[in-house]
N, C-alpha and C positions, 0 to 999 in steps of 0.2 A: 621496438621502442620500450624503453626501463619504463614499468608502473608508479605512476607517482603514486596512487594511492596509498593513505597512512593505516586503512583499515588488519589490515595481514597484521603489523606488527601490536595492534591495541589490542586486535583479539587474541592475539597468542601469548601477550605479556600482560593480560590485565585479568588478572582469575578473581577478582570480586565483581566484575561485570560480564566474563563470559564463559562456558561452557564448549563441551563438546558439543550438543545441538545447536549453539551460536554458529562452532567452524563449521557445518554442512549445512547452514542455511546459505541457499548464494546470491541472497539480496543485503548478509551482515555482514559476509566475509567475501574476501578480491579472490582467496582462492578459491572456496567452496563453488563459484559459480560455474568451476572447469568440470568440478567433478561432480556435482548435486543436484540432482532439480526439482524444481515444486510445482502441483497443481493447483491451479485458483477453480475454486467450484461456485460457479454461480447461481447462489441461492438467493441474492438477495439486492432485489430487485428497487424496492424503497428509498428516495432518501429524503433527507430531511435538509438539504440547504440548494439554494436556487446557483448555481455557479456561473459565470458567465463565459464559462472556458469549456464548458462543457455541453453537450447534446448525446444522451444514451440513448436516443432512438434512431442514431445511425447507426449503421454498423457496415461494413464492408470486409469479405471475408482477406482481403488482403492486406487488411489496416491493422496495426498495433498499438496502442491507447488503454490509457485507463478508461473505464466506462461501456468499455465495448464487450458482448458477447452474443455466440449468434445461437443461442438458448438458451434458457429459466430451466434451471434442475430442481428438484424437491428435495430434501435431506434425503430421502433415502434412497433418490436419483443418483443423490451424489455421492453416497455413500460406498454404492455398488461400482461408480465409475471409478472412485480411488483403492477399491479392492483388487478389482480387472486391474486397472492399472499397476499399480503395486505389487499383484505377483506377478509380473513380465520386466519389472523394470524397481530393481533392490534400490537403484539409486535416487529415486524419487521418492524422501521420504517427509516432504513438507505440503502441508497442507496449509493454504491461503483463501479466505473468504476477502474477493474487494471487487463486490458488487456485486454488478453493475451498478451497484444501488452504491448506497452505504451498509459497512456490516451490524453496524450498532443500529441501523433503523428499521431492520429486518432484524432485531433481539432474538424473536422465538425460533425461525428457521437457522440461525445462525448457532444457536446454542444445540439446539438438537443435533444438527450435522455434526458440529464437535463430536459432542458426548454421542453420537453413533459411530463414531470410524476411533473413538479412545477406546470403545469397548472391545470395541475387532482388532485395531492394529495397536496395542498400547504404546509402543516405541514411536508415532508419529509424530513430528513434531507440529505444530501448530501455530500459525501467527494471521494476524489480520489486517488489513487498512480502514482508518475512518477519519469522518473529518474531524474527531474528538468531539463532537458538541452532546454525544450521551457516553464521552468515555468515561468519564467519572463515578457516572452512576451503573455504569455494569465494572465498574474495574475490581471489584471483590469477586466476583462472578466470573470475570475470565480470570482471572488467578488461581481460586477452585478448579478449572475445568482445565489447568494444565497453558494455557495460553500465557507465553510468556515472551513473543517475538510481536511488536505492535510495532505498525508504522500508522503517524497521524501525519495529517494534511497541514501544515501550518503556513498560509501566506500573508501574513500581517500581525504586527503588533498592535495598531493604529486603529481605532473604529473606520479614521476619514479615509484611509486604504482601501479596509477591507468593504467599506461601502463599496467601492470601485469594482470590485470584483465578486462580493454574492447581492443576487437581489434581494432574496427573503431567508428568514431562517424559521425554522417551523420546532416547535421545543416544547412538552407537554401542551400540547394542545392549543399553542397561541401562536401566530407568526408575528414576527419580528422584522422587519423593513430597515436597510439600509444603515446606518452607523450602529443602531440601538440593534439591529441584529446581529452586524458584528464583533460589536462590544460582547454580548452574552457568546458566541461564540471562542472569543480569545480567550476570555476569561476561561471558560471549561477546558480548554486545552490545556494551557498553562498546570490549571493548575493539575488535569488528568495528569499530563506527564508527570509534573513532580510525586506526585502520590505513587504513583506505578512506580518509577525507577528506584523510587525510595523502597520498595517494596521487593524486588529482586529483577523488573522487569526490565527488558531491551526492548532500547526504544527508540526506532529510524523516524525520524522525522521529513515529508517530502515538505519542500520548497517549491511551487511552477514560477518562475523565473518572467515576472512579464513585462515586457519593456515597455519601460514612460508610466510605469503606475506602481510595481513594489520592487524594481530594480536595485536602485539604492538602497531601498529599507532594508534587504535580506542581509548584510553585515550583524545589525541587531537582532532578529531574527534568530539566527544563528547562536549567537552568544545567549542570548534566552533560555534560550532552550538546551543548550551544553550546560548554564549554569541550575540549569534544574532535574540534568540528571540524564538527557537524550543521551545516547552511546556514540551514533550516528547522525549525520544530514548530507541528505539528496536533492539537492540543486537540480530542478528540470527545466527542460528545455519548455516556454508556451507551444500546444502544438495547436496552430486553428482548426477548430473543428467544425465544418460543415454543420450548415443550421444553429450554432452559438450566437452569444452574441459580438464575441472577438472572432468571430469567421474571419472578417478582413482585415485582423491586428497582425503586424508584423510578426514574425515569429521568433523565437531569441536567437542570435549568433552564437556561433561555433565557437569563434573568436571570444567572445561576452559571456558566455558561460563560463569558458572553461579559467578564465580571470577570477569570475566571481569564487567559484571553488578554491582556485589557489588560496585569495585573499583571507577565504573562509575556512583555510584549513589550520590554522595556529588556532583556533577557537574552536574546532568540535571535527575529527576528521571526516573526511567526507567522502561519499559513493560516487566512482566513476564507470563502474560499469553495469549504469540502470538503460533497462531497455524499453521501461515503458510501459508495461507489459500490460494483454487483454487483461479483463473479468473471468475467463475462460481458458487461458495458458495453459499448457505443460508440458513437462519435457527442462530441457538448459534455455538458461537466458537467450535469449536470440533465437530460439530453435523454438517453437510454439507449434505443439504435437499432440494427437490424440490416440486411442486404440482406435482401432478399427473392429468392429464385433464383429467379421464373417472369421477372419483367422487371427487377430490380436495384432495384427501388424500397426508402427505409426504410419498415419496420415496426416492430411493438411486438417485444421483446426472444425474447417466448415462441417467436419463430418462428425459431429458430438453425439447424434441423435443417435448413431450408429450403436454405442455403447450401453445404452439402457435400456 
């Protein structure tokens, strides 16, 4: 089947917004993800908004999810497992901090693991996920520190939306409840993204797709955020998550996604082959792989502890 994806051709014809680190990252580019792969190192256990689609105290070593990982590494846990890693395997040269937590709500551990594995490997490249709500206020800081591949969480424009989907938001020291939480929330995304992209940064934006509450809204969504500079947007699929509070929400179609993207792609091209992925990945998209510390060989994911 011919890839519809518009990503290949933006990134290979648009040299004010992309790079050679852009083509081997293979969450930015449709081809990079044949030949590239990234590890997510889970430092960062914190986060700072109540999600209703989410439960990080599950975890099942079978399951693929954001939020999940079936260890807490330290910086300098992580440091050493993207070294081992790294000299066994030339083609994993991305490093991803997205969680389990939030990365921006773990600031300290998340910046140190950076600036530990910039020191040792300087060609690495560097990108993170968060839900934007302190990107603004570290976004000089990860510029500094070489990070220039961001994906933020955006599911609403709307405060009355996004009430529907976080319970609380927790932001210098105050929580924030329900519209008024996600009011200050959108607000900081919005405006992170435009300040970053304005700045040199690429900026995938995720969508979760959840039927009967921001369905319809993600057209605008979309256009938001293309017009303030995102590169990319990632339409996902809702996955219910055992112990959430959407457990029993339907989950989005196959069918209904893959609409949504099309309609969404004259306004900002869009990621079709997102896989989901742990807090703890690595290895190719779909392929979620670890060393093995007796002889470096990969294994299945459960076995992280093995390498530190």
């Amino acid at each position: 089947m011919k890839c519809t994806c518009t990503s290949k051709y933006r990134i290979e014809h648009d040299p004010q917004r992309s790079d050679e680190k852009t083509r081997q990252h293979p969450c930015f580019s449709t081809e990079a993800h044949r030949q590239y792969g990234r590890i997510h190192l889970p430092v960062a256990p914190a986060c700072n908004l109540s999600c209703n689609y989410c439960n990080r105290r599950f975890d099942c070593n079978n399951e693929s999810r954001p939020g999940v990982a079936s260890a807490l590494l330290t910086p300098e846990e992580a440091c050493r497992l993207y070294v081992r890693v790294r000299s066994r395997h030339d083609n994993i040269k991305v490093v991803g901090i997205a969680g389990p937590g939030d990365a921006l709500a773990n600031w300290p551990a998340t910046r140190q693991t950076i600036g530990m594995i910039k020191e040792m490997i300087p060609d690495t490249i560097f990108c993170l996920s968060t839900n934007g709500l302190k990107l603004l206020k570290c976004a000089d800081a990860l510029l500094e520190l070489g990070v220039k591949h961001i994906t933020v969480t955006v599911n609403s424009l709307k405060a009355a939306i996004g009430a529907r989907i976080y319970q609380q938001v927790w932001f210098e020291g105050r929580r924030y409840d329900g519209a008024e939480g996600a009011r200050l929330l959108i607000r900081n995304q919005l405006e992170a993204i435009q300040y970053l992209a304005g700045r040199g940064a690429v900026i995938k934006v995720n969508t979760v797709m959840i039927p009967g509450i921001n369905d319809r809204h993600i057209p605008d969504i979309v256009k938001a955020v293309g017009a303030r500079g995102a590169f990319i947007s990632n339409i996902m699929p809702l996955i219910p998550a055992p112990g959430s509070v959407f457990e029993n929400a339907s989950p989005t179609g196959v069918h209904e996604l893959h609409a949504m993207r099309q309609r969404c792609a004259s306004d900002l091209q869009q990621m079709y082959h997102c896989r989901q992925c742990r807090a703890d990945a690595i290895g190719l998209l779909g392929k979620d792989l670890v060393m093995d510390g007796a002889g470096g060989e990969l294994c299945p994911v459960k076995a992280i502890k093995k390498v530190i």
